[in-house]
C-alpha positions in Angstrom: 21.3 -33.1 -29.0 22.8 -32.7 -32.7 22.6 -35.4 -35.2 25.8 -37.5 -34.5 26.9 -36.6 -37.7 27.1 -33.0 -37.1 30.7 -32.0 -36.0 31.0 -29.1 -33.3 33.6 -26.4 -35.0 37.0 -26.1 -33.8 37.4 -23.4 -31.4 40.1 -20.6 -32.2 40.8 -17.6 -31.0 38.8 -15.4 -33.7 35.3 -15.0 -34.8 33.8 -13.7 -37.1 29.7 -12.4 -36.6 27.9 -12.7 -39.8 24.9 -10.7 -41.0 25.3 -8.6 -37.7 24.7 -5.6 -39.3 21.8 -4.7 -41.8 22.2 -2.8 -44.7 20.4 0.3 -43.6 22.7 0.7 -40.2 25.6 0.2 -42.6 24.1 3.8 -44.5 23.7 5.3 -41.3 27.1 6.8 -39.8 25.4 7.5 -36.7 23.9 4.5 -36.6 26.6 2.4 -37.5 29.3 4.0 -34.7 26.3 3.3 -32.1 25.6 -0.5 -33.3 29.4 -1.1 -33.5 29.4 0.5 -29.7 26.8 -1.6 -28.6 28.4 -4.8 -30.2 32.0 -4.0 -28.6 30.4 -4.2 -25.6 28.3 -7.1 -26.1 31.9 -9.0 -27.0 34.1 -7.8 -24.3 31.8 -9.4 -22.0 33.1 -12.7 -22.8 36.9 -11.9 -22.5 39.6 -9.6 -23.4 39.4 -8.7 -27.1 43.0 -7.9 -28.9 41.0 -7.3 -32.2 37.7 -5.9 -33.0 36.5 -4.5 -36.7 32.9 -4.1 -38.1 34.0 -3.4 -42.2 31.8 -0.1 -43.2 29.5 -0.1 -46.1 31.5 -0.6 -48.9 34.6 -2.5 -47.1 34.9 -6.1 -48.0 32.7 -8.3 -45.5 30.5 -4.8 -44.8 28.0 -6.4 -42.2 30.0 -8.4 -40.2 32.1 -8.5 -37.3 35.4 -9.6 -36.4 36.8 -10.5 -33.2 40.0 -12.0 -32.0 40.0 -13.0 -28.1 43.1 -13.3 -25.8 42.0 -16.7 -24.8 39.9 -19.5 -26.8 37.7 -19.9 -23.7 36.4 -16.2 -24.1 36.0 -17.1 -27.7 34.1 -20.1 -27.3 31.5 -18.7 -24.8 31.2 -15.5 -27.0 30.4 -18.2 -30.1 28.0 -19.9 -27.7 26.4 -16.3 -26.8 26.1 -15.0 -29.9 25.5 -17.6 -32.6 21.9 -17.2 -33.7 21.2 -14.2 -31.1 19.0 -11.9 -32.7 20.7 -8.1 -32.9 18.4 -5.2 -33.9 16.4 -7.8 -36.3 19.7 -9.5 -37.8 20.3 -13.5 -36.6 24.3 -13.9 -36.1 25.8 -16.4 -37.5 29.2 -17.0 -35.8 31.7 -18.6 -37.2 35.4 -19.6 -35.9 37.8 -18.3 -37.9 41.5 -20.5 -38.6 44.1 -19.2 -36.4 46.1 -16.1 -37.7 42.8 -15.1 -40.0 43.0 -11.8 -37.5 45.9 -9.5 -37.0 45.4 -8.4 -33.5 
């Protein structure tokens, strides 16, 4: 169990995927499309999405992902899924996101 001092975040709607993408994919346009494929689907397993961006190289925030689910439960088992899952060598670090952070 976590030290008792250790708060669990506040779920929300919207996520954000740090460090999801590496600096090389981000060079690559095919690579990029097919990572941002691959992570799209990865997300919509846990719920409806109503917002989805991966900023390009260059973009504020280039490397990460954003998501903003129709329901907080999809968003809390995507957090639970993909916090600290390893993607093509990257650990994600998710993070929820205050409510209205995302348009959708």
């Amino acid at each position: 169990p976590p030290p008792p001092n250790e708060k669990k975040p506040m779920p929300t709607h919207e996520i954000s995927l740090g460090g999801i993408l590496s600096a090389a994919v981000l060079a690559d346009a095919a690579e990029y499309a097919e990572c941002v494929e691959d992570i799209r689907s990865a997300c919509e397993e846990h719920g409806k999405l109503l917002h989805f961006s991966c900023p390009k190289e260059g973009e504020p925030d280039a490397g990460n992902a954003y998501l903003k689910y129709e329901q907080i439960a999809s968003a809390v088992k995507a957090f639970e899924a993909l916090n600290g899952r390893d993607f093509d060598g990257n650990t994600v670090k998710a993070t929820f996101l205050s409510a209205g952070t995302l348009q959708a």
